[in-house]
C-alpha positions, 0 to 999 in steps of 0.5 A: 212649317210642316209639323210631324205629329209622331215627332212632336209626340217626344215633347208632348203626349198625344194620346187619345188626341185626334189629330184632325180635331186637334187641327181645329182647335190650332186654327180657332186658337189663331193659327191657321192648320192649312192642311193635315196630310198623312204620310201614308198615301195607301200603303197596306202589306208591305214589309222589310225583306233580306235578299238572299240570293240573285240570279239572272232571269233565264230569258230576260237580260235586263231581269233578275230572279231573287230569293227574299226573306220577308219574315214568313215562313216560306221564302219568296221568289221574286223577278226584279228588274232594278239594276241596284239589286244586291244580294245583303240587301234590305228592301221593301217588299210588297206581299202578294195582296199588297196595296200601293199608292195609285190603286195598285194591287199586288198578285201572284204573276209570272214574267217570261215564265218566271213566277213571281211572289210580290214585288220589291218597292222603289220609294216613288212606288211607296208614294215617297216624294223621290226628290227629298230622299238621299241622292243614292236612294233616288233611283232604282228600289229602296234600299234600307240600313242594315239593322232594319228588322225582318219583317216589320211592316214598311209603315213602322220602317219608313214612319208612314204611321205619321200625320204632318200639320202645316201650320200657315204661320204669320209673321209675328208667330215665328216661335213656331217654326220650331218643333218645340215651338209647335209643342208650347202652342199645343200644350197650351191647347191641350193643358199638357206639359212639354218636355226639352230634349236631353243633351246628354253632352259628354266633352272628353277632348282638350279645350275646344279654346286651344283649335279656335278663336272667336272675334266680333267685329260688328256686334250691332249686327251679331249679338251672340255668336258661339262654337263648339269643336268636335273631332274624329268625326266619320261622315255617313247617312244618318239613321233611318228615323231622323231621316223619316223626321226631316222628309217629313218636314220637307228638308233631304237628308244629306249625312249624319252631321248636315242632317243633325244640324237640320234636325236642331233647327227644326227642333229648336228654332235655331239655325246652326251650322258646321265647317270643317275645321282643317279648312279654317285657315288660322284657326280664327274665326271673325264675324264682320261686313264685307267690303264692296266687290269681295266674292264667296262661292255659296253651298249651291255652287254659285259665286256670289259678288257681295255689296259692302256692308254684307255681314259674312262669316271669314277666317284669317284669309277668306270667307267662309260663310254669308250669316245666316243665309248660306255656307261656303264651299271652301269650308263645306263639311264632306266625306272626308271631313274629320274635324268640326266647328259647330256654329249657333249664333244670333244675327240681326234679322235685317241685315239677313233679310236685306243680304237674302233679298239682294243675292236672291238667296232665301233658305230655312236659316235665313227664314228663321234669322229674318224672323228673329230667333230666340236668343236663349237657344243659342247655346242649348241648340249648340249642345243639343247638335253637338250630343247627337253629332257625338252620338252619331258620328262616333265624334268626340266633344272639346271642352267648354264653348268658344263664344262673343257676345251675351248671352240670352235675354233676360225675360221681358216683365210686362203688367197686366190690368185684370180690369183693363183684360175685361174691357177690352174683352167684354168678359168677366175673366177671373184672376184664377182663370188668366192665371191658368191661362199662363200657366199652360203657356209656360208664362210666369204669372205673380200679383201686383196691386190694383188687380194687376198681375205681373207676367213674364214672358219667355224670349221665345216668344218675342211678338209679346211686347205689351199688355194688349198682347197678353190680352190676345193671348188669353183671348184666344185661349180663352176662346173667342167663341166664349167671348159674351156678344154686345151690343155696341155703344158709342156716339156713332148710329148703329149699322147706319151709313154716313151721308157720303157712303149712303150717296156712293151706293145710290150713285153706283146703283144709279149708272148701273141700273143705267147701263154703264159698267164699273171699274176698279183700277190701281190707285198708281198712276204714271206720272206723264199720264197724271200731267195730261189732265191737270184741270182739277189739281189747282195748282197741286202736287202730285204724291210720289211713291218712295219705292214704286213697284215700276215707272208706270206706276210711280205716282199716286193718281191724281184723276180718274181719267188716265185709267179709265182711257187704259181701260178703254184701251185695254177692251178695244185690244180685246175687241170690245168697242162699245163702252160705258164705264164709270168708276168711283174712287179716290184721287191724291193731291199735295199742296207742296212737292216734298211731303211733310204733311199727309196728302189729300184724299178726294172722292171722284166719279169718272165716266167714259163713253165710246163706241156706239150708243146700242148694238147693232141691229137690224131696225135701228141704224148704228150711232156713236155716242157724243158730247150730249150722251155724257152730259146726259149721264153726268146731269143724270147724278145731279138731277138725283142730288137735287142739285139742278139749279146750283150746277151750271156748264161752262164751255172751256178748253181744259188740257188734254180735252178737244177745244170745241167739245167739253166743258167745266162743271160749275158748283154755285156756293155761296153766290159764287162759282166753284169747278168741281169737274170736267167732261167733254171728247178726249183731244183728237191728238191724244186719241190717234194716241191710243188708238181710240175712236171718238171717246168721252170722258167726265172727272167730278168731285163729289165732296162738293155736291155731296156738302150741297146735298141738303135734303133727301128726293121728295116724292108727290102725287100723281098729277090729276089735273091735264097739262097744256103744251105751248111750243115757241121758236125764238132767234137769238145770237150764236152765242147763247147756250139752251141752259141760259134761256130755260133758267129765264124761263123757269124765273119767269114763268114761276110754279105753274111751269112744269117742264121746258125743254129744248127740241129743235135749233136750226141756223141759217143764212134766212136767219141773219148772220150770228144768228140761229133758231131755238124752238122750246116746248113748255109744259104747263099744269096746276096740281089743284085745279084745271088751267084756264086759257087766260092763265096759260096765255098770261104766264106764256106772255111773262116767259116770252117777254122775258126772253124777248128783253134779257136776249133780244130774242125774237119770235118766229112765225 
């Protein structure tokens, strides 16, 4: 809402308020002041002239040499290349010395040897935006009415002495998109009285009842609808200030009875409407839905077939107006229109705002209805445009108003707790002070017991419902700069982190300190990607959207993967093929398809890898990721969490995984083993698919590993005491895993083990079919003492023996 301080200067003193401070006690107060533009972009010396005569240039065709009359005491000659020049005319003329937007500066010049004293301005040259001017005043120079002053500075003529807050309103603040609306918010700032507008409404015509009837058929839809009649009006250009007011407000003046119910709307809030009157067929005005396939050709000229159930404005044969949103052609007020029926009514503002999103048709009426209007305007901004039509128009006023419906509202009573207001507030605000506070709101304000205060609230202000809003509003006229700082008290440790916000963070500062990079991506998902990797679901739903914003994203995600392969898709578009991502997000699960219940919302890690481990380079030759460099990254989270002896790998062929590279994730919980995640190479099937290389993905739980977490890493001395490394090399069938014989040995070997770790496996037909070749290395050291070779070769012994008796392994010499 674009706010003309010079306007809102009718309603509400402004003197000796700078505007730009007044600005920041608006947006401190809680509306947010977007910018404060002056309507003068450096205009200086520049005023209203007469031309007196015009005469072709002698040596130029498309020239002409007038004589003007700009208040001083010579006359000015000036050559002006306008074709709209006129003698009778008034003009803007920029003096010798004048300044113009864009750096421009007037001097005495001649043309094809004509002298030239200033030039004669078109509204684009004064720095007007052109496009909001009458359409007969956007080409050519700027031609003013004619009962402007000789002389007067431009600034005065064209309202440019004007600075135009832009008041970023949200939506429950919609009592100021009306300048009277603008004026209660700052004189509750400033502590100033607003002033209402005077009607001074004269009606001399019969009863405006005897031209027009009036008959609601849905008053669900129309609470209040009302006309006035208004007869012998003369259509013409309204006067040069109104005008200055609406472009300032960024609306195009169009004639003295459009603009007039654009100036009440502007004033008031409230959307009004005129049509010509010899055009209602019947005399009968009704207000209902209209019926499926019914068609009406808008004001902008488009033809508009309508659903069923759209409220519409009709007379006894058509109709003639969409409510709230736009007029017809077939009743539009013209040049030739003599006889008006004024409209002010109050419309549902949901059904405004589904007929405007339907036909895709948005204008400041149906802006201010969508919002809902203030049922007490009605019937004053009915007289108000009414007077001014009277006054402008030369047009006479029926008597009495045609109206359906009630009404305005009665004001809503709402009890305020003084106790409560300070809780809330952490202040000691005395009753004196919020009384005041209401006052300059213009709120009603009387005692009730219990310190309690009984406030009434004006239907203006219809986002005030309870008494927390009233809380609000003493809050931020109070100042929220005032309001004592506390300390907080509650249950809860101060500024501390929960255990999983604190392993969150640890977690991502880990893998990015490990080179991977993280991702971020919609928590909307495809439906068919969601079902390509169900392993972790359980037998869960996935989570609908009841109004998805497209079929691509219809779907709560219920993995992380699906994402992660678009992201990888997205980079190698792009060239990018070496990738290492993970992301750290919430995943959605049901346990039933139709919703009665809020869905499940679970923290899950998702790693990729593709491409190659490092850059090229000129000393090391290229290799691609595989399976191990994922597991790597994936035991690299465990390792931190502490969590190595109850997590175990499991080789599985989960869907949408390659059959022979991947693997669950097992969490041992109470003596039993519970998937919490899945890794392995994406399926060749579904890479050819997406046109990736050999890619890697993980999907882990992290609420599970998070309960397990019992204790924080602990840290110890450096050893002092040298270590002593035994490598062994043991054949084993196929089928056992590396994972099973370093558990044995880990038993076996007990505290003095310090590491163990597989370095080499070979297979071979030396070695006897199903069979292969583990070598292992094992680190073993006392934190106390130096071992000796009895102690190493007996724990060794133990480590051997027991790999010799639970696998059957045999030592290689």
């Amino acid at each position: 809402m674009k706010v003309s301080t010079d306007w809102l200067s009718d309603y509400i003193s402004l003197k000796d308020v700078n505007i730009q401070e007044l600005a920041e006690q608006i947006t401190r107060s809680g509306i947010e002041i977007d910018s404060v533009e002056s309507r003068n972009n450096g205009v200086s010396k520049v005023v209203a002239g007469y031309v007196k005569t015009k005469e072709k240039h002698p040596d130029a065709d498309k020239l002409n040499v007038v004589t003007v009359d700009a208040g001083l005491d010579e006359e000015l000659q000036i050559v002006c290349g306008a074709k709209n020049i006129e003698a009778g005319q008034k003009v803007p003329v920029a003096l010798v010395g004048a300044k113009l937007p864009g750096g421009v500066e007037i001097k005495k010049a001649k043309l094809r040897g004509v002298p030239s004293q200033g030039m004669i301005c078109s509204a684009k040259e004064l720095g007007l935006n052109d496009k909001l001017l009458p359409k007969d005043q956007q080409e050519g120079i700027l031609v003013l009415p004619e009962g402007t002053q000789i002389g007067a500075p431009i600034e005065s003529v064209l309202g440019l002495n004007d600075e135009v807050l832009d008041f970023d309103l949200t939506p429950n603040r919609s009592d100021c998109l009306s300048m009277l609306g603008a004026a209660y918010e700052v004189g509750a700032i400033l502590g100033r009285d607003v002033t209402h507008p005077d009607a001074k409404l004269v009606e001399t015509a019969p009863p405006a009842s005897d031209a027009i009837s009036v008959t609601v058929s849905n008053p669900e839809l129309c609470s209040h609808y009302a006309v006035r009649v208004i007869s012998d009006v003369k259509i013409g250009p309204s006067p040069l200030w109104m005008q200055n007011r609406l472009i300032a407000a960024g609306i195009r003046p169009i004639s003295n009875v459009v603009d007039v119910t654009n100036y009440v709307m502007l004033e008031y809030g409230q959307p009004l409407h005129a049509f010509d009157a010899d055009r209602i067929a019947g005399r009968r005005i009704e207000v209902r839905v209209s019926k499926a396939g019914e068609t009406i050709e808008t004001l902008d000229g488009q033809v508009r077939k309508l659903d069923a159930g759209a409220l519409l404005i009709t007379d006894a044969e058509k109709p003639i107006g969409l409510a709230g949103v736009m007029g017809g052609a077939n009743s539009e007020v013209t040049a030739s229109t003599v006889n008006l029926v004024l409209e002010s009514a109050k419309f549902h503002g949901g059904t405004v705002r589904k007929l405007s999103r339907q036909l895709g048709l948005r204008s400041e009426a149906s802006q201010r209805f969508e919002k809902e209007v203030d049922p007490g305007t009605v019937i004053p901004a009915l007289d108000r445009a009414a007077a001014l039509i009277a006054s402008l128009a030369g047009a006479t006023v029926h008597q009495g108003i045609v109206q359906s419906g009630e009404a305005a509202a009665e004001p809503l009573v709402i009890p305020l707790s003084l106790t409560k207001l300070n809780a809330f507030l952490g202040t000691s605000i005395s009753s004196l002070e919020v009384k005041t506070i209401f006052a300059r709101l213009h709120f009603e304000c009387g005692d009730m017991p219990d310190n309690t205060l009984a406030v009434r609230v004006p239907s203006r202000r219809g986002d005030i419902t309870r008494d927390v809003d009233l809380i609000e509003e003493v809050a931020r006229l109070y100042g929220y700069d005032k309001i004592p700082v506390t300390a907080i008290e509650g249950p809860t440790t101060q500024g501390g982190y929960t255990r999983p916000q604190l392993l969150r963070r640890e977690i991502r500062s880990m893998l990015t300190k490990g080179g991977l990079q993280e991702v971020i991506s919609y928590s909307f998902a495809n439906r068919e990607a969601e079902e390509m990797f169900p392993v972790l679901k359980e037998n869960r739903h996935s989570v609908k959207l009841a109004m998805p914003m497209s079929e691509d994203r219809s779907v709560l995600r219920a993995s992380l993967i699906p994402q992660l392969m678009d992201v990888a898709v997205f980079n190698r578009n792009r060239k990018q093929d070496n990738l290492a991502l993970f992301e750290l997000g919430s995943v959605f699960q049901s346990e039933e398809e139709m919703l009665t219940v809020q869905p499940k919302e679970l923290s899950v890690l998702g790693i990729l890898l593709t491409g190659l481990r490092q850059d090229k380079q000129w000393n090391l030759n290229p290799e691609k990721v595989d399976f191990y460099d994922l597991k790597g990254a994936v035991e690299t989270v465990i390792r931190y969490l502490g969590l190595e002896e109850l997590v175990s790998y499991e080789a599985d062929r989960p869907a949408g995984f390659h059959p022979g590279r991947s693997a669950s994730i097992m969490l041992e919980v109470n003596k039993e083993k519970k998937r919490i995640g899945v890794m392995g190479q994406i399926h060749p099937d579904l890479q050819r698919a997406k046109e990736l290389e050999d890619t890697y993905v993980a999907e882990l739980m992290l609420e599970p590993l998070f309960a397990a977490y019992a204790k924080p890493i602990e840290y110890r001395d450096l050893p002092r005491f040298p270590a002593v490394q035994r490598d062994i090399a043991i054949v084993v069938d196929r089928d056992v895993t590396a994972a099973s014989l370093i558990k044995t040995i880990a038993e076996s070997a007990g505290e003095l083990l310090e590491d163990v770790h597989v370095f080499d496996v070979f297979t071979g037909s030396k070695l006897g079919e199903g069979k292969k070749s583990v070598a292992l290395s094992l680190v073993y050291r006392h934190m106390e003492r130096t071992l000796t070779d009895e102690e190493i070769s007996e724990v060794h012994g133990r480590a051997v023996a027991a790999l010799e008796q639970t696998f059957g392994a045999e030592l290689r010499k």
